[in-house]
KEKE-3310 file (N, C-alpha, C; in steps of 0.2 Angstrom, whole numbers, plus 5000, padded with zeros to 4 digits):
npx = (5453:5469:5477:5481:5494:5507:5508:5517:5530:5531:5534:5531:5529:5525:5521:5519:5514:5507:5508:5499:5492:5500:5505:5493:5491:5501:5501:5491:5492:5505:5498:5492:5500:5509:5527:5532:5540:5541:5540:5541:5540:5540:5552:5562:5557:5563:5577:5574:5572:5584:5591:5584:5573:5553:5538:5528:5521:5513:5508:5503:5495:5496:5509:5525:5540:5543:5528:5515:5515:5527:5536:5529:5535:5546:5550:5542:5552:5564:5571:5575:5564:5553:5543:5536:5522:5510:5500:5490:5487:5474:5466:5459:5446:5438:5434:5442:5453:5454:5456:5468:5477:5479:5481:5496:5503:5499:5493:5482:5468:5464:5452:5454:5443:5445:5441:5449:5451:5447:5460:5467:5464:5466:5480:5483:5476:5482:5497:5495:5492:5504:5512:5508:5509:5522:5526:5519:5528:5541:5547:5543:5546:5559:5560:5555:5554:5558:5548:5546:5550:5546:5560:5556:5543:5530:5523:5507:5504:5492:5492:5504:5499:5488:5492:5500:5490:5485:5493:5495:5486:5472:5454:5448:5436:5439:5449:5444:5433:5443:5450:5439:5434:5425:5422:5423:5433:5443:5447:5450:5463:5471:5469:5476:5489:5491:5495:5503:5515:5516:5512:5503:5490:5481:5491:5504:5505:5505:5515:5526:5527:5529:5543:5548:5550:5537:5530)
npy = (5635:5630:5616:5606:5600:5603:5598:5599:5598:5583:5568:5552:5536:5522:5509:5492:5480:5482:5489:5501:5503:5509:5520:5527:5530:5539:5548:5556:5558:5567:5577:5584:5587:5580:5570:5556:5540:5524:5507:5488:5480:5473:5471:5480:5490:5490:5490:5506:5510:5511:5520:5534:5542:5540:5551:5545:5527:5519:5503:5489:5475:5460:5454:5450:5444:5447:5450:5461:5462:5455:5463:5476:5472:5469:5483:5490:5484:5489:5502:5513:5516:5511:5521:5523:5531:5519:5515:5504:5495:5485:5473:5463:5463:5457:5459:5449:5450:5464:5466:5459:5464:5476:5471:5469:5479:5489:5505:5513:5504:5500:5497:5490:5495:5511:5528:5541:5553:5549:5541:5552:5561:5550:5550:5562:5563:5555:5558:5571:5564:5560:5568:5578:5567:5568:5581:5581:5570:5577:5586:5582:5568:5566:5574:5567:5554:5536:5524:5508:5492:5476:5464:5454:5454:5449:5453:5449:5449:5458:5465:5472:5479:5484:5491:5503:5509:5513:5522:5532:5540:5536:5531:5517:5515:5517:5512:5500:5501:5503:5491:5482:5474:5469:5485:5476:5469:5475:5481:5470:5465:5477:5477:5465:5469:5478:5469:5462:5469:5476:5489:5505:5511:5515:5528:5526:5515:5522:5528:5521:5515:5521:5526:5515:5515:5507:5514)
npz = (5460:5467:5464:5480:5479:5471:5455:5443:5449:5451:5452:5443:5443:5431:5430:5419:5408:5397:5382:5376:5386:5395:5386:5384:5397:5402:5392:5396:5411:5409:5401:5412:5420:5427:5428:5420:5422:5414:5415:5410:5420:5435:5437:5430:5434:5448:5445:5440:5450:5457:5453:5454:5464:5461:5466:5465:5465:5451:5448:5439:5442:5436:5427:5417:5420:5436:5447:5451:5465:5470:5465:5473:5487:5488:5488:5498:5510:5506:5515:5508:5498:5506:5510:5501:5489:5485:5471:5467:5449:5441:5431:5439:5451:5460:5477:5486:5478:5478:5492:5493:5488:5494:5506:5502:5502:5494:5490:5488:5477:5460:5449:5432:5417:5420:5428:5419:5426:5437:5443:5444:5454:5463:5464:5465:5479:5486:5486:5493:5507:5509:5510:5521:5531:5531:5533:5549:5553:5556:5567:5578:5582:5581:5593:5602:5614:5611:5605:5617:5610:5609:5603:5595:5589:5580:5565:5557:5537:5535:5550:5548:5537:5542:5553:5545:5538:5552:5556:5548:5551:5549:5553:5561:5556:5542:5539:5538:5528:5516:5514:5516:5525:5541:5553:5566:5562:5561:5572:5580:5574:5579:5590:5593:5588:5599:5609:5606:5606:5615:5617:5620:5616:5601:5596:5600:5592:5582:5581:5582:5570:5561:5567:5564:5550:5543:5534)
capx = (5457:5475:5477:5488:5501:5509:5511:5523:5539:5530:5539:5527:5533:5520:5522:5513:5516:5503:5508:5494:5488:5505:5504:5486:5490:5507:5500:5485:5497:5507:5495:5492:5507:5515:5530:5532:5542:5538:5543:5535:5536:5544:5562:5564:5558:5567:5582:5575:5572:5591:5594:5580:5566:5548:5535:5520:5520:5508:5509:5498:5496:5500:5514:5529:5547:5540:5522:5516:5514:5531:5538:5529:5536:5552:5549:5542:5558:5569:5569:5574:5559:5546:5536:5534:5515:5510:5495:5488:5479:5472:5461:5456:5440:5435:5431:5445:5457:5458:5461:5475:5481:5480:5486:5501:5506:5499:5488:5475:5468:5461:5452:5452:5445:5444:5442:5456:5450:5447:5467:5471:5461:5468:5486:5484:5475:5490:5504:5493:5494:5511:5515:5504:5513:5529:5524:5517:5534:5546:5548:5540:5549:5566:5562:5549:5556:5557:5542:5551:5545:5550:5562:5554:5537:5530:5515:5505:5504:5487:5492:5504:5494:5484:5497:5502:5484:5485:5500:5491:5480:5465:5450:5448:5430:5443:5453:5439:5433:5450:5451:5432:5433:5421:5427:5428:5440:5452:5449:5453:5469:5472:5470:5481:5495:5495:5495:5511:5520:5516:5509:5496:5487:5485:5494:5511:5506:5508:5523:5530:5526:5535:5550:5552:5550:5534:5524)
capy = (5634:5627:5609:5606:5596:5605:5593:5601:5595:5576:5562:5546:5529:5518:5501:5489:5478:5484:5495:5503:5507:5514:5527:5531:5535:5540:5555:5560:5562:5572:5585:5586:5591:5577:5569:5549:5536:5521:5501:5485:5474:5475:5469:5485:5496:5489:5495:5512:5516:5512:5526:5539:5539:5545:5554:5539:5523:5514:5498:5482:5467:5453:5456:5444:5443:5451:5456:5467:5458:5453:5470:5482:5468:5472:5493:5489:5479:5493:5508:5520:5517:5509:5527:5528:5529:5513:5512:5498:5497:5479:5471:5459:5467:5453:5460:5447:5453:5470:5466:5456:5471:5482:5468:5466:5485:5495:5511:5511:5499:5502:5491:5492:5500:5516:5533:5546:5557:5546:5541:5560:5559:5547:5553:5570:5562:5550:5562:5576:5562:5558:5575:5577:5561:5568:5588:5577:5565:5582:5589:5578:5561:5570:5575:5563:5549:5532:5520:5503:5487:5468:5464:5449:5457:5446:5457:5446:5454:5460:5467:5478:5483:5490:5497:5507:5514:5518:5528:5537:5543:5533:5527:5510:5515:5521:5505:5492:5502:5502:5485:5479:5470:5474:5486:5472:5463:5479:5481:5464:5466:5481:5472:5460:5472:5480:5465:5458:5473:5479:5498:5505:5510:5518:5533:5522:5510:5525:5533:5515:5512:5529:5524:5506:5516:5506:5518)
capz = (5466:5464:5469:5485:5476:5462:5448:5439:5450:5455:5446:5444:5439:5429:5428:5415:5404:5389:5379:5374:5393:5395:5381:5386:5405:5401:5391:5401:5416:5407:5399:5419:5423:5430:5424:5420:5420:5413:5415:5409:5424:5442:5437:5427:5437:5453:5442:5439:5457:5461:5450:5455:5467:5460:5471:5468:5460:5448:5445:5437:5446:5433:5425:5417:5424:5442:5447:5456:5472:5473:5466:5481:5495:5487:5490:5506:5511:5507:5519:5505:5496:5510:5512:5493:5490:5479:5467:5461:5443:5441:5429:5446:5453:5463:5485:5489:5474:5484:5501:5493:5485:5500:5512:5499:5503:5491:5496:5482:5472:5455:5445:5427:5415:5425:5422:5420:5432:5444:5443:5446:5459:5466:5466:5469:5487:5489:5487:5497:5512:5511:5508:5525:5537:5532:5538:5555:5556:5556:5571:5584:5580:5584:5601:5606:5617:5607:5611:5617:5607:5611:5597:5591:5586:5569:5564:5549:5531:5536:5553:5543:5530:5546:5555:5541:5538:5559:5556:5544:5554:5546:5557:5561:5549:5535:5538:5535:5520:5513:5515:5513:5529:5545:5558:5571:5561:5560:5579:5583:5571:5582:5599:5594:5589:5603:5613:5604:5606:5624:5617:5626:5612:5594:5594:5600:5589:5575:5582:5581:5564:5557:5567:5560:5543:5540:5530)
cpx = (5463:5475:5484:5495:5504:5512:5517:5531:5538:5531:5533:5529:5528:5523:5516:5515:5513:5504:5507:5491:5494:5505:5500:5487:5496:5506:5494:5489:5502:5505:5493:5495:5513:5520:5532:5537:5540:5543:5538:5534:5539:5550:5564:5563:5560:5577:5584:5575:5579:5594:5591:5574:5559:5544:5530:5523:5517:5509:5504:5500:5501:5504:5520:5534:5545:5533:5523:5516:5523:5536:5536:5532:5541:5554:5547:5547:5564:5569:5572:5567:5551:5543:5534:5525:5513:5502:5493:5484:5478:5465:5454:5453:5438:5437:5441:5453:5460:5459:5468:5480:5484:5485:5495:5505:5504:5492:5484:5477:5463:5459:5449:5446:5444:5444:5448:5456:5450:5455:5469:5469:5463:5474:5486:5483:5479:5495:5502:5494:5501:5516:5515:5508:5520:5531:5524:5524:5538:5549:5548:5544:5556:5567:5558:5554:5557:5551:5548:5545:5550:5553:5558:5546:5538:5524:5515:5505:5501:5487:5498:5503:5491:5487:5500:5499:5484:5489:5499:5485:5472:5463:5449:5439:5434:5445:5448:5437:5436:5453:5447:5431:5428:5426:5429:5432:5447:5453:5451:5461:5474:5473:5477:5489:5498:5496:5505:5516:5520:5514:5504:5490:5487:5490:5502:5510:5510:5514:5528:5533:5531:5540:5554:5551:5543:5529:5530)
cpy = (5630:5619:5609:5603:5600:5598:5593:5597:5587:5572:5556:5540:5524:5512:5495:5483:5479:5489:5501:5508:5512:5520:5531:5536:5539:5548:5559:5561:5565:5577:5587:5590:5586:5573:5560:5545:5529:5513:5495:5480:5475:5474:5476:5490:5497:5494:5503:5516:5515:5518:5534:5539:5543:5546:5547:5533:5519:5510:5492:5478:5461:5455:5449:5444:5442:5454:5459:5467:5458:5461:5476:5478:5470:5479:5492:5489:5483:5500:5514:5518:5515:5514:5529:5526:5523:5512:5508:5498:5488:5475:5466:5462:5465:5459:5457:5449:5460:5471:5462:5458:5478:5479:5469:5471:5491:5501:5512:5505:5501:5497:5494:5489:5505:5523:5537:5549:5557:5543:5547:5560:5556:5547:5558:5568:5560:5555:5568:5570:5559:5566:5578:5573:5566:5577:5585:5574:5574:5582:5586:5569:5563:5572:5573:5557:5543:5527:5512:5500:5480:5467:5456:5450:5454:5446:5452:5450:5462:5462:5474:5482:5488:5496:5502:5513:5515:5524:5532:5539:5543:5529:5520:5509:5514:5516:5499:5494:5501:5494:5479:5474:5472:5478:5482:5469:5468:5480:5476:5462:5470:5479:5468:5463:5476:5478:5461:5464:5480:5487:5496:5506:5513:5524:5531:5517:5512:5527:5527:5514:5517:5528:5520:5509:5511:5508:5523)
cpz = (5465:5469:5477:5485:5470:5460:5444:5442:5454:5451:5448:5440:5439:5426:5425:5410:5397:5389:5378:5379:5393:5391:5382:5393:5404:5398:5395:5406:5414:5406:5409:5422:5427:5427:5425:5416:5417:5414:5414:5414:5429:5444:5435:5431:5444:5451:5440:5444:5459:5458:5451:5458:5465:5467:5471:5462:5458:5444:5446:5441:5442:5429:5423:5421:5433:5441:5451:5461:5474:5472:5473:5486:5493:5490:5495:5511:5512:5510:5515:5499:5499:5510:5505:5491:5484:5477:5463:5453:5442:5435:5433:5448:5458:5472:5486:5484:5477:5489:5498:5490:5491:5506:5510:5499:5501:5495:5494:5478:5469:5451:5439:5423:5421:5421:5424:5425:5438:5448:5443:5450:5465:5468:5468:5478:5491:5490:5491:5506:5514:5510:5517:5531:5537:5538:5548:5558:5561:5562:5578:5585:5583:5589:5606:5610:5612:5612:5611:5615:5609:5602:5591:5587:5580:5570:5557:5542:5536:5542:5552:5541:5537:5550:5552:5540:5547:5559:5551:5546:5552:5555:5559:5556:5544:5533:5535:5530:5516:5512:5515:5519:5535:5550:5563:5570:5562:5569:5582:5581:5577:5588:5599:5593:5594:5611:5611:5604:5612:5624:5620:5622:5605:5592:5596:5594:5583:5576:5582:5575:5560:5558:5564:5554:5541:5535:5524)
residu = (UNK:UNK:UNK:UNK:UNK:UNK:UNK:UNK:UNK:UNK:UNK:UNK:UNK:UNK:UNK:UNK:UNK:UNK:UNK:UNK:UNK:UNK:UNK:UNK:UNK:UNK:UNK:UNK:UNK:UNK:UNK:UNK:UNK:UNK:UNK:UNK:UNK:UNK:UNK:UNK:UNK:UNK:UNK:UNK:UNK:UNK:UNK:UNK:UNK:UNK:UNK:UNK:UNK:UNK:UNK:UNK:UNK:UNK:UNK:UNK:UNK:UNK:UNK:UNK:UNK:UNK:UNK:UNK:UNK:UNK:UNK:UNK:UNK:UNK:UNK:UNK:UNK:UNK:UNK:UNK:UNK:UNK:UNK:UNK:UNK:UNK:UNK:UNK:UNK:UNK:UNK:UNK:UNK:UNK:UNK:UNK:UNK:UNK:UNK:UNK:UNK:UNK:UNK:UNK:UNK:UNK:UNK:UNK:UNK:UNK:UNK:UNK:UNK:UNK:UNK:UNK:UNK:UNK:UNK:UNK:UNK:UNK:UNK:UNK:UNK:UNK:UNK:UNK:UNK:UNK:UNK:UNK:UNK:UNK:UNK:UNK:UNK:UNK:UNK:UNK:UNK:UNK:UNK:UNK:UNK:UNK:UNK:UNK:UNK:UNK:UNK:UNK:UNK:UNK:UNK:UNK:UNK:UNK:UNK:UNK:UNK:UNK:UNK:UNK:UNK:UNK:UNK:UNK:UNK:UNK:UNK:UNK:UNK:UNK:UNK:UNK:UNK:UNK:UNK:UNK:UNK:UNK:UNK:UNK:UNK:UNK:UNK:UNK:UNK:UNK:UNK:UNK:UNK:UNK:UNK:UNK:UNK:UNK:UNK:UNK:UNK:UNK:UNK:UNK:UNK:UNK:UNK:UNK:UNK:UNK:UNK:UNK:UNK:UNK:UNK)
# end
């Protein structure tokens, strides 16, 4: 059965500072089919998105010059690369290690060692949902009305991170698994956004969120 991504034409930009991993993942997604670029910390490869945008991008947490934290707020921050799907790989395992990898932007969080397949896996899913949002935006976004938002709206990390996953048409189950937290804390985040920004309920919230380019 063929995958719903083709590989062949998805460009992936892996970020690391060890060599060694780099090499390893570097050729296993190759023999895949997909094609990688490589950088070892998130100064470098700020420099290679100015040059070319890949379709996903994986990158380590600690890192010299720039980590990873501060590199995704950066690709957030810019609305040509804020919808690029962002994988974390992490030697950090800890519960609180990955909500503060999720809250921090990213879309998966991986912790290592892992297995290969499980990282194909995981991007093939990502770039089928972003493959996915973008089918959904098209058509509908362009002849919908705009929803109106007070301008001063100041969503926390962690009501980002969820508005993100709303507009992704994730559950408020999907969210707290994603995130490790209960669902009443995602519904309480949820309340409170669309108290601070006068929607009526989720499906403005997401049609908000695609507008402001937050995903």
């Amino acid at each position: 059965m063929p995958d719903t991504v083709t590989t062949a034409s998805k460009q992936l930009l892996l970020i690391d500072d060890d060599p060694n991993l780099v090499l390893l993942v570097k050729d296993y997604l190759e023999m895949r089919g997909y094609g990688v670029t490589t950088a070892k910390n998130g100064r470098d490869a700020l420099k290679l998105l100015e040059k070319d945008l890949p379709h996903l991008i994986i990158c380590d947490v600690m890192m010299p010059e720039m980590d990873g934290y501060t590199f995704v707020k950066k690709v957030r921050e810019n609305s040509q690369t804020s919808c690029l799907p962002i994988l974390f790989l992490s030697a950090k395992g800890q519960i609180q290690d990955r909500v503060t990898g999720l809250s921090k932007g990213a879309d998966v969080y991986m912790v290592k060692p892992f297995e290969p397949d499980e990282l194909v896996a995981q991007i093939e899913a990502s770039l089928n949902q972003a493959e996915r949002m973008r089918q959904a935006q098209g058509p509908d976004l362009g002849s919908a009305v705009s929803v109106q938002v007070p301008f001063d709206v100041d969503l926390t990390p962690t009501e980002q991170r969820v508005i993100q996953m709303v507009a992704k048409g994730m559950s408020n189950k999907e969210i707290a698994e994603g995130l490790s937290v209960s669902q009443r804390t995602v519904e309480s985040h949820v309340s409170n956004m669309l108290g601070k920004t006068g929607l009526h309920n989720r499906t403005e919230l997401a049609r908000w969120a695609i507008e402001q380019r937050m995903i």
